[in-house]
C-alpha positions as YAML, in Angstrom:
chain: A
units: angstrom
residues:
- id: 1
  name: UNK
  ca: [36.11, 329.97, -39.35]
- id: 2
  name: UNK
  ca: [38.01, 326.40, -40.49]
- id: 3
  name: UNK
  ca: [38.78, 324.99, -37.22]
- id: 4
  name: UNK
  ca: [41.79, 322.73, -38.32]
- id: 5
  name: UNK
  ca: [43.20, 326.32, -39.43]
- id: 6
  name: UNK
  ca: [42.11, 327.96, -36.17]
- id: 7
  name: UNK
  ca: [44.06, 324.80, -34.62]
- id: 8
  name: UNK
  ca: [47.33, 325.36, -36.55]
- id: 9
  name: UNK
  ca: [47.50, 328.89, -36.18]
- id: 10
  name: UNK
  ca: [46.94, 328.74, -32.17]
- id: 11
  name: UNK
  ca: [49.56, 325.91, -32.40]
- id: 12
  name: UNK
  ca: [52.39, 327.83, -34.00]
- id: 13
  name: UNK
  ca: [51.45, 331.15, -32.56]
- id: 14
  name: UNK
  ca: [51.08, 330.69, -28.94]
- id: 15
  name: UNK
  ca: [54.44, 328.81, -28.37]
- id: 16
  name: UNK
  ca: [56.07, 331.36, -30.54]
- id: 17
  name: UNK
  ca: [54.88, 334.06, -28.41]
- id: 18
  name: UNK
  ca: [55.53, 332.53, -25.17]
- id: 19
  name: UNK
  ca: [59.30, 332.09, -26.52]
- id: 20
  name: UNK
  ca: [59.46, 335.63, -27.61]
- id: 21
  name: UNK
  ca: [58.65, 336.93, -24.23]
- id: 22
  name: UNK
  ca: [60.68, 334.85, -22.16]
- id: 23
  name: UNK
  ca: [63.21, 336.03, -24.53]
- id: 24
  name: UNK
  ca: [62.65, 339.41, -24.22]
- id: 25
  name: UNK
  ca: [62.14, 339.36, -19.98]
- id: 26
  name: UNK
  ca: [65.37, 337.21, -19.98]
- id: 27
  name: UNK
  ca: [63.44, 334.68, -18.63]
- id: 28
  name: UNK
  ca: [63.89, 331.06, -18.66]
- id: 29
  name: UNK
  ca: [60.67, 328.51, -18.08]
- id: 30
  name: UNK
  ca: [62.90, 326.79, -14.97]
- id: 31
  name: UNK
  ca: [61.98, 330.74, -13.57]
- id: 32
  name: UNK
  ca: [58.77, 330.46, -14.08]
- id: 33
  name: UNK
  ca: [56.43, 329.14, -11.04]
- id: 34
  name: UNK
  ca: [53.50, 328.37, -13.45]
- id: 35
  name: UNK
  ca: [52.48, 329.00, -17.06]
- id: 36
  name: UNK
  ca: [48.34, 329.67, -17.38]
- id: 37
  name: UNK
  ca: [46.69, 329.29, -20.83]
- id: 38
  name: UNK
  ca: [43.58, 329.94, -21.87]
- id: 39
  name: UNK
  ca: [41.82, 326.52, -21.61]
- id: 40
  name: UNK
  ca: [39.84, 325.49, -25.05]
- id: 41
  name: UNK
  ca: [40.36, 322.10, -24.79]
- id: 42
  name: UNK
  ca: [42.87, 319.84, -23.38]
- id: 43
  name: UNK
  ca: [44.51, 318.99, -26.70]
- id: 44
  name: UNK
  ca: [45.34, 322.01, -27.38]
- id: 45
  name: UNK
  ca: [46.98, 322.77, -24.06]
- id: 46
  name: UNK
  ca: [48.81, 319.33, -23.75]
- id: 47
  name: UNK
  ca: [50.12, 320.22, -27.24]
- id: 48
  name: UNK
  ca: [51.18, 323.75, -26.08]
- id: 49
  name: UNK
  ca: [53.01, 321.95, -23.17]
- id: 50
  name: UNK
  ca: [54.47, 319.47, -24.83]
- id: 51
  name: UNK
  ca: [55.77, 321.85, -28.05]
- id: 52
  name: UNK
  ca: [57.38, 323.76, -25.25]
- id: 53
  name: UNK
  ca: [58.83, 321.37, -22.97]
- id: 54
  name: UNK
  ca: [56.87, 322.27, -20.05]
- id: 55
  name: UNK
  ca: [56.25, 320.58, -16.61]
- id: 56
  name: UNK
  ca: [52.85, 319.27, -16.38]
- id: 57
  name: UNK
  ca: [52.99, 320.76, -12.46]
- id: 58
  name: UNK
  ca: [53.61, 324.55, -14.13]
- id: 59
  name: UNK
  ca: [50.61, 324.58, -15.97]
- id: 60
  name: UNK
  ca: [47.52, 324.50, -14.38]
- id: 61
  name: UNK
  ca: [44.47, 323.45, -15.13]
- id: 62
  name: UNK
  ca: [40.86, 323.80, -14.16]
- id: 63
  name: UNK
  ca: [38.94, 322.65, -17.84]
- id: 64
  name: UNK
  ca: [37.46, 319.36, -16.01]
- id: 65
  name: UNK
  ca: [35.95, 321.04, -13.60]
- id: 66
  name: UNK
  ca: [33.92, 323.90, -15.16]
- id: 67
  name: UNK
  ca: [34.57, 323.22, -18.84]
- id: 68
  name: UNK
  ca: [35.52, 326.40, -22.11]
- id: 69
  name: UNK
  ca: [34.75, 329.07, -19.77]
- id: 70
  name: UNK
  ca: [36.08, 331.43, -22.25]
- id: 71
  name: UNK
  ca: [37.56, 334.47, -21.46]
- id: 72
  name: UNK
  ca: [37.73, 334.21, -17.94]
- id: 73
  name: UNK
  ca: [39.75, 330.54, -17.93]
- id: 74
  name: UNK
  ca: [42.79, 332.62, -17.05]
- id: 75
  name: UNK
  ca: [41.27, 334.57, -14.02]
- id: 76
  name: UNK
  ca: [39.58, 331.06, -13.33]
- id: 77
  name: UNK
  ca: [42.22, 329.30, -13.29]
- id: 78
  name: UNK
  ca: [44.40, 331.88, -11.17]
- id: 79
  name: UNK
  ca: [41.09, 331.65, -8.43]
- id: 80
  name: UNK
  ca: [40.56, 328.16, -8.62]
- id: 81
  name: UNK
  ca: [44.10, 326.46, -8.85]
- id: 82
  name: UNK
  ca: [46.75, 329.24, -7.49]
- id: 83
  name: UNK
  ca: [44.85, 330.70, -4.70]
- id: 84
  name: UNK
  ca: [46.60, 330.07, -2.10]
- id: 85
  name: UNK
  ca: [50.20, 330.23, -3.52]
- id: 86
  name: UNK
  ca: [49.10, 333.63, -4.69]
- id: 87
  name: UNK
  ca: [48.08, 334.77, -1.40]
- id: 88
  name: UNK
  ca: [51.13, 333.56, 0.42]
- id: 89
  name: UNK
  ca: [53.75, 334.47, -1.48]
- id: 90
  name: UNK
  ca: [55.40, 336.02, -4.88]
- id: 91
  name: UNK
  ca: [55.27, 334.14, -7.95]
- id: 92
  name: UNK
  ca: [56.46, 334.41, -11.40]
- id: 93
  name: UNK
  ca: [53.66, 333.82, -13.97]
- id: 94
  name: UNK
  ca: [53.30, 333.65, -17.96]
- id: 95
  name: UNK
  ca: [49.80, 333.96, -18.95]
- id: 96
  name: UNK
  ca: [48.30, 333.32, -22.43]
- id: 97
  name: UNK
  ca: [45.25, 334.03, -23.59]
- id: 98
  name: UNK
  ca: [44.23, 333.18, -27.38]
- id: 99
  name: UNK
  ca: [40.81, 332.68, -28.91]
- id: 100
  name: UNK
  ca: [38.26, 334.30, -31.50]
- id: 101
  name: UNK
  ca: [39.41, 336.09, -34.57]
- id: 102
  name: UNK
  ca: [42.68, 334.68, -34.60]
- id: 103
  name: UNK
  ca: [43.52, 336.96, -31.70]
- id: 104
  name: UNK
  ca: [46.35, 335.98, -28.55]
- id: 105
  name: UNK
  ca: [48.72, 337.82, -25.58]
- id: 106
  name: UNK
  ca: [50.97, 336.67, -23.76]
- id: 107
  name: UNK
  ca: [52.30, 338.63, -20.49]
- id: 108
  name: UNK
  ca: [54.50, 337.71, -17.79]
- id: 109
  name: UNK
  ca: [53.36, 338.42, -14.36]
- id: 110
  name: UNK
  ca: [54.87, 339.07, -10.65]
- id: 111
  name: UNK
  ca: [52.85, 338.79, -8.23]
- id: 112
  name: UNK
  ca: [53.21, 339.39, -3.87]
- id: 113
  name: UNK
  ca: [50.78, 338.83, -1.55]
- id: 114
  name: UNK
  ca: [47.45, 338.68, -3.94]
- id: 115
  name: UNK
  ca: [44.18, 339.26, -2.51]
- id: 116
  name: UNK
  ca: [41.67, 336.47, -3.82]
- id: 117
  name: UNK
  ca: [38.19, 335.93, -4.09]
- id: 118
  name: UNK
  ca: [37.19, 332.10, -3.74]
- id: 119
  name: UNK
  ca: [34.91, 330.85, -6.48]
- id: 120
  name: UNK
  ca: [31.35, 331.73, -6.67]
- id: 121
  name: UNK
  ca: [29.55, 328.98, -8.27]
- id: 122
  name: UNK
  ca: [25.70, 329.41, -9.06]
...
């Protein structure tokens, strides 16, 4: 795969699709407790923040401490950084995964009261 295309692509899709379903929850990012991305690199999420105006303080972020986990950044990042604001109370989440073969979701999330597992590092 061309990874400056792979780059543009994830740039113009993901903020699209975050747009289209706030949009279509009637949801507004000031709603929003915290917006978690799937964490590739950190220019790519800085760029992702700053296309979409987004407080640094919504987004969380866990890339310096355990690196391109892959698919589970999202679940890591919810574990490592939200754990206990997700046990203690609702929230309103968007999260957005995107990553090999040009594929990407977006979902918004309520949570209440979440049961969480610390980290288990080996």
């Amino acid at each position: 795969m061309d990874g400056i295309e792979v780059f543009n692509f994830t740039m113009n899709e993901v903020p699209r699709d975050v747009r289209k379903l706030l949009a279509e929850c009637t949801l507004s990012v000031d709603s929003l407790d915290y917006l978690v991305f799937h964490q590739a690199n950190k220019i790519i999420t800085d760029f992702i923040v700053k296309k979409l105006k987004l407080q640094s303080s919504k987004v969380p972020y866990c890339l310096d401490r355990f690196g391109n986990t892959s698919a589970v950044s999202i679940p890591l990042t919810l574990v490592s950084e939200l754990k206990n604001e997700l046990q203690s109370g609702a929230l309103e989440l968007v999260l957005s995964g995107f990553g090999g073969g040009l594929s990407w979701a977006t979902a918004y999330v309520s949570t209440d009261n979440v049961c969480v597992a610390g980290v288990i590092e080996v």
